[in-house]
C-alpha positions in Angstrom: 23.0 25.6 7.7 23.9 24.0 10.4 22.7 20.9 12.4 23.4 18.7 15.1 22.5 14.7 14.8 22.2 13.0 18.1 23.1 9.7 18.1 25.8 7.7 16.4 23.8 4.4 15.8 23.2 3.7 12.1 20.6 5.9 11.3 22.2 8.7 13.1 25.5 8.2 11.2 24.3 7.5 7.8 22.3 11.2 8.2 25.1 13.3 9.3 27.4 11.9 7.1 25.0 12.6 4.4 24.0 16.0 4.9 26.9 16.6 4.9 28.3 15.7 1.7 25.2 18.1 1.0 27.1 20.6 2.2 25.8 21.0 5.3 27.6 21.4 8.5 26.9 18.9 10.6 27.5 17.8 14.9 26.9 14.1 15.6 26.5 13.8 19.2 26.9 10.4 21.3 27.6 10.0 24.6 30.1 6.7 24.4 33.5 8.5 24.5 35.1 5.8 22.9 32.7 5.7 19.9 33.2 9.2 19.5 37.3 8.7 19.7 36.8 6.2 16.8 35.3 7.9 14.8 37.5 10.7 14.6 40.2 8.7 14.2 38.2 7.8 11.0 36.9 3.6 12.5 33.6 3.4 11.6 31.5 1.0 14.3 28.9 -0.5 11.4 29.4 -2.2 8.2 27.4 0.0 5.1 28.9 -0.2 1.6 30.5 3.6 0.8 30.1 5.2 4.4 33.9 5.1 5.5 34.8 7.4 2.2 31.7 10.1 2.9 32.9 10.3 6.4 36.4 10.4 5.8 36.0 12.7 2.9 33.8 15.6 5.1 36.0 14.9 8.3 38.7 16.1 5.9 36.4 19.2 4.4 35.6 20.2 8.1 32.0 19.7 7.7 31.5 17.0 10.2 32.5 17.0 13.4 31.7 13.9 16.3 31.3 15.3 20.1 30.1 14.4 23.2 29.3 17.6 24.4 25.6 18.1 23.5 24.9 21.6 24.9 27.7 22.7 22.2 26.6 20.9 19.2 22.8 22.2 19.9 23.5 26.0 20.4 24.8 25.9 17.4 22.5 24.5 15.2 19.4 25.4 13.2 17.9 21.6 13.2 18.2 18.9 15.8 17.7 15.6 14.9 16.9 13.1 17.2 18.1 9.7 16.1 18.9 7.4 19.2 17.7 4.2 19.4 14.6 3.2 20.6 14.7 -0.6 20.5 12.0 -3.2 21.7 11.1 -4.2 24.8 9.5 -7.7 25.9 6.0 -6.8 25.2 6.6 -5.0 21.3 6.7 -1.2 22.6 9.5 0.6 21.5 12.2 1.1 24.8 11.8 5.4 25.2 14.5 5.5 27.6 17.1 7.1 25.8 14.7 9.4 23.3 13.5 10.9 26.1 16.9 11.5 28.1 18.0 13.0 24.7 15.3 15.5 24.5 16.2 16.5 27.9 19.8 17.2 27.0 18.7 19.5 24.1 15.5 21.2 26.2 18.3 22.3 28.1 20.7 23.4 25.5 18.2 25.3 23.4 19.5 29.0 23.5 17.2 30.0 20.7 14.9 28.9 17.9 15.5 25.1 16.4 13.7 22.4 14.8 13.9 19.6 16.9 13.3 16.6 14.2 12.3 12.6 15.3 14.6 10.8 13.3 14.0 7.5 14.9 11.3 5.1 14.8 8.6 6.3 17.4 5.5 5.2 18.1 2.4 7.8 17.1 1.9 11.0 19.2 5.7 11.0 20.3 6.0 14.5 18.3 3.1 16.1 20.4 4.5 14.5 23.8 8.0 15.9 22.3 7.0 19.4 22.0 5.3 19.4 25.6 8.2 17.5 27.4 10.8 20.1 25.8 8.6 23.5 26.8 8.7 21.8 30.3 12.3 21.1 30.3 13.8 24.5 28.6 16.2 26.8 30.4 16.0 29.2 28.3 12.7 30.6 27.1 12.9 30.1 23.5 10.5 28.9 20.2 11.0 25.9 18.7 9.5 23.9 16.0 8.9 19.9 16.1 8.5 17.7 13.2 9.1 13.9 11.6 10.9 13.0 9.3 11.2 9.3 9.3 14.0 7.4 7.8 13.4 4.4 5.0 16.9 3.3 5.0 18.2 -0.1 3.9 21.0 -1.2 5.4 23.4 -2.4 2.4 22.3 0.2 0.2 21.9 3.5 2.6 23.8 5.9 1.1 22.1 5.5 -2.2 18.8 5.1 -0.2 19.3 8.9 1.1 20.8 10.5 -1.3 18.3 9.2 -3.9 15.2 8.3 -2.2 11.6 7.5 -3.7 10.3 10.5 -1.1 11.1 12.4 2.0 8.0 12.9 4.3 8.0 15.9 6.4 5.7 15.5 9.3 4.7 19.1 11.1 2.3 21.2 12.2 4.0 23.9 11.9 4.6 26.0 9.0 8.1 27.5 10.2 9.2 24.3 10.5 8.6 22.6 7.6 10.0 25.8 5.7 13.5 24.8 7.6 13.4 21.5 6.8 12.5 22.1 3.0 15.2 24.6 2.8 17.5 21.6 4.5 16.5 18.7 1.8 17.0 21.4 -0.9 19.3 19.2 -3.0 16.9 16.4 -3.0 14.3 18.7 -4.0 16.4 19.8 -7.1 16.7 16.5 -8.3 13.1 16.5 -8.2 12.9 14.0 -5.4 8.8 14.2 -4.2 8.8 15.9 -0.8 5.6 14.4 1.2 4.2 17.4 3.5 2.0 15.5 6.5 0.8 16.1 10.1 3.3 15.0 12.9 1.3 11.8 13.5 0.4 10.6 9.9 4.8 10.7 8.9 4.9 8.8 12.5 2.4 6.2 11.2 4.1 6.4 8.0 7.6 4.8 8.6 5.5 2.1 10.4 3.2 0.7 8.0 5.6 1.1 5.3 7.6 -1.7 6.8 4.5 -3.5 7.9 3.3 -3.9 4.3 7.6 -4.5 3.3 7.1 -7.5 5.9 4.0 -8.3 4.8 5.3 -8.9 0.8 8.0 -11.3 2.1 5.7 -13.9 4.3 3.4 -13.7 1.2 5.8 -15.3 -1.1 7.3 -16.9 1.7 4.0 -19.0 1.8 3.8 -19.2 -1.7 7.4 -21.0 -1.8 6.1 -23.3 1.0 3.3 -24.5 -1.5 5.8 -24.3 -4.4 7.8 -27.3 -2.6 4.8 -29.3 -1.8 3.2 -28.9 -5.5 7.1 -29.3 -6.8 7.2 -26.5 -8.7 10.1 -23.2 -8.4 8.3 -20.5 -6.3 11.0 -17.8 -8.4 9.1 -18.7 -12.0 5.8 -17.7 -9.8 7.3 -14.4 -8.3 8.7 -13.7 -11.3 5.7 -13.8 -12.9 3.7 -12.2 -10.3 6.1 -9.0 -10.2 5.7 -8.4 -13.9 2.3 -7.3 -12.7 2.8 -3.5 -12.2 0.3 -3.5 -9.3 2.0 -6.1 -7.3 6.0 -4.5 -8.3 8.9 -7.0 -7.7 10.5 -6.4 -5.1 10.4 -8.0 -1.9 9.5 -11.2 -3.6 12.6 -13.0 -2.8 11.0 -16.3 -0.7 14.2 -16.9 2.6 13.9 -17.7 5.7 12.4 -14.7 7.1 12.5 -11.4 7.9 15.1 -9.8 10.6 17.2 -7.0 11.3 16.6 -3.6 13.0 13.2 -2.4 11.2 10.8 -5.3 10.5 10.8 -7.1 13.6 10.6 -3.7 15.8 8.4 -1.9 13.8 5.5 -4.9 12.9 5.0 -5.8 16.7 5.3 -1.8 17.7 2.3 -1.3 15.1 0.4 -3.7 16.1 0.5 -2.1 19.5 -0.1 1.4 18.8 -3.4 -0.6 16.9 -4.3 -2.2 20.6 -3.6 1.3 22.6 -6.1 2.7 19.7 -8.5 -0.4 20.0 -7.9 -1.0 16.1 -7.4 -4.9 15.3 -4.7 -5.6 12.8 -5.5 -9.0 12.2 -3.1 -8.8 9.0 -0.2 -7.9 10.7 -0.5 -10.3 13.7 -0.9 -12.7 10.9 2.7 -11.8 9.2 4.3 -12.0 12.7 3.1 -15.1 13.7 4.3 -16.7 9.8 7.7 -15.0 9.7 8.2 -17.0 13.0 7.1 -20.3 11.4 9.0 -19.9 8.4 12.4 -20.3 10.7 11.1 -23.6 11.6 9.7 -24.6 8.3 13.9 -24.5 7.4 15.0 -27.0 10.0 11.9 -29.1 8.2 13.7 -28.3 4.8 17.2 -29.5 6.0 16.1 -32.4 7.7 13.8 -33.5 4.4 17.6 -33.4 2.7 19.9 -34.9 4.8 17.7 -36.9 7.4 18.4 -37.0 11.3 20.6 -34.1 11.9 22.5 -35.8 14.8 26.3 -36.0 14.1 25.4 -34.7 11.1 28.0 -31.0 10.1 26.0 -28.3 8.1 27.5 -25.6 6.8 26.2 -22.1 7.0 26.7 -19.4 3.9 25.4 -15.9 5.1 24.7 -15.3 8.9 23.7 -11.2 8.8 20.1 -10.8 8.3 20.8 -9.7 4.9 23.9 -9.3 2.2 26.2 -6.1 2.3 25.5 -5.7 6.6 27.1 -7.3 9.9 24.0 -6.8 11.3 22.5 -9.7 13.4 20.1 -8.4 15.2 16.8 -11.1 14.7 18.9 -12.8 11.8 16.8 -16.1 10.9 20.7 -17.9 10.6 20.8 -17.7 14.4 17.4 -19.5 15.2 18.4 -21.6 12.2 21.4 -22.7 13.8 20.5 -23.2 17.3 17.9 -25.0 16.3 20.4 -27.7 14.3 22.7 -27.6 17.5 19.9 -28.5 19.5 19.4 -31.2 17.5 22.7 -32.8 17.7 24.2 -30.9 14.7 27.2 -29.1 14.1 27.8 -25.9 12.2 30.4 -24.6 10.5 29.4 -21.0 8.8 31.0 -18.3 6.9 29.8 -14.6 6.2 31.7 -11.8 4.0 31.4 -9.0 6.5 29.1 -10.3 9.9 31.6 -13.2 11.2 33.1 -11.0 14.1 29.8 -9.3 15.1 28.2 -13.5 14.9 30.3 -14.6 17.6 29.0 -12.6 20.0 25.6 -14.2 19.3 26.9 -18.0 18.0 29.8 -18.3 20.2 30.2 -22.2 19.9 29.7 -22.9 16.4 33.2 -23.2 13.7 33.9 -20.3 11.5 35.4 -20.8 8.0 37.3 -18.5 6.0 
């Protein structure tokens, strides 16, 4: 089979490059020459633990290919993933902008039958408005099949995350298409991975609340460690105790700072305003926003309860990436974190395994030790 992936961003990457040790033959498509240029001269713009090999490896194999040209890596291909980025804009909704140029490119490309696929994180009803845009924007008169397929990714442990996941979900209402796309996950299926058949707009709300209720765990225990330090007691003997209990599970009980990255942020605010457009209060999730942003604050509290006024005072910083084995920054708690001590007369000196260079663009005046 083959397929095109359009979009080189981390989702978009990990997925080609995946499918195609599958045996797959797989087109990523982006339209920055330059990251295009790098990549097949085997640089690899993110940091994820095993990637650079798979790439390299099927690069070598000549099962996957990077390009520019869209129109080519769409004729060609059975299933058409659509896996830009679609990040947040000042009010929570995700930024459509480049989704929707993208299925322009391939409405106009389509010279037969394909499954175009949502790969990114989209707010509910995108795969109905998908299918309409496309049939309004085709040159060529052609069937074509939409469906979902939401990623559940985490960055540090993505290629495991794919090629063994807890469950694919398929999202579609039509039966064509979910036959290519069960045809496509084949090896996950012998393996006897569960394959999760929904309606376009259930694996849409899927991929949302899945990271709502993620978020949700870690402001839970992150409360709970707040009352551990008042009471004086270790809030890890009380989650470990808690995730013994097979109802509750143990992970995402690790009390921090908060959460960040790509996913939580994005995808709590966006659900809670597909809720509003619905008229549906989510009084939980409001809730989890509204802590996760406390609990940033509540560790300028903690550092000043150990070393008193932070004027003049140097602190040193292990770990700035939102979380171990990334460089990514994107709403990392260490960057509030360490503004905050700045602003308060501090200085900083930090260190991070992978995420220094990609930190300087966002913490350009702090030290950095090796």
């Amino acid at each position: 089979m083959h397929i095109a992936v359009i979009g080189t961003g981390y989702v978009g990457l990990v997925t080609g490059a995946c499918f195609a040790e599958f045996g797959v033959d797989v087109t990523c498509v982006d339209v920055d020459r330059q990251k295009v240029d790098s990549l097949n001269n085997g640089i690899i713009p993110i940091y994820e633990p095993g990637l650079d090999k798979i790439v390299e490896k099927n690069v070598a194999q000549g099962r996957l290919h990077f390009t520019t040209d869209i129109k080519h890596a769409v004729e060609n291909a059975l299933v058409v993933f659509l896996a830009v980025g679609t990040p947040p804009q000042p009010d929570g909704t995700p930024d459509m902008s480049y989704y929707r140029q993208a299925a322009k490119d391939v409405a106009e490309a389509m010279n037969g039958y394909k499954v175009l696929v949502t790969k990114s994180t989209v707010p509910v009803g995108t795969g109905k408005w998908l299918h309409e845009f496309v049939t309004a924007n085709l040159s060529f008169d052609t069937e074509f099949g939409v469906a979902s397929n939401p990623e559940f990714l985490r960055e540090g442990a993505a290629i495991t995350d794919f090629m063994r996941p807890d469950r694919v979900v398929i999202g579609s209402n039509d039966s064509r298409a979910i036959d290519v796309m069960k045809e496509l996950y084949r090896p996950l299926y012998l393996i006897e991975t569960p394959i999760v058949i929904t309606s376009l707009e259930a694996a849409e709300l899927i991929k949302y609340a899945a990271n709502a209720f993620l978020a949700t765990k870690i402001t839970f225990i992150n409360e709970i460690a707040n009352l551990c330090d008042a009471i004086g007691c270790d809030v890890h003997d009380v989650a470990r105790g808690m995730g013994m209990d097979n109802r509750i599970g143990r992970k995402f009980l690790h009390p921090g700072p908060g959460y960040g990255g790509s996913c939580f942020p994005k995808d709590t605010r966006a659900l809670t305003t597909v809720a509003d457009q619905f008229g549906v209060e989510t009084r939980i999730v409001d809730a989890v926003i509204e802590a996760n942003e406390r609990q940033r604050d509540a560790m300028i509290s903690k550092i000043e309860k150990l070393v008193g006024d932070l004027k003049g005072k140097r602190i040193g910083v292990l770990g700035l990436s939102f979380k171990p084995e990334t460089d990514d920054m994107r709403e990392s708690p260490a960057i509030d974190i360490i503004k905050a001590v700045i602003a308060r007369g501090g200085s900083v000196t930090a260190f991070d395994p992978v995420a220094m260079a990609e930190a300087k663009h966002y913490l350009p005046n702090i030290a950095y030790a090796h």
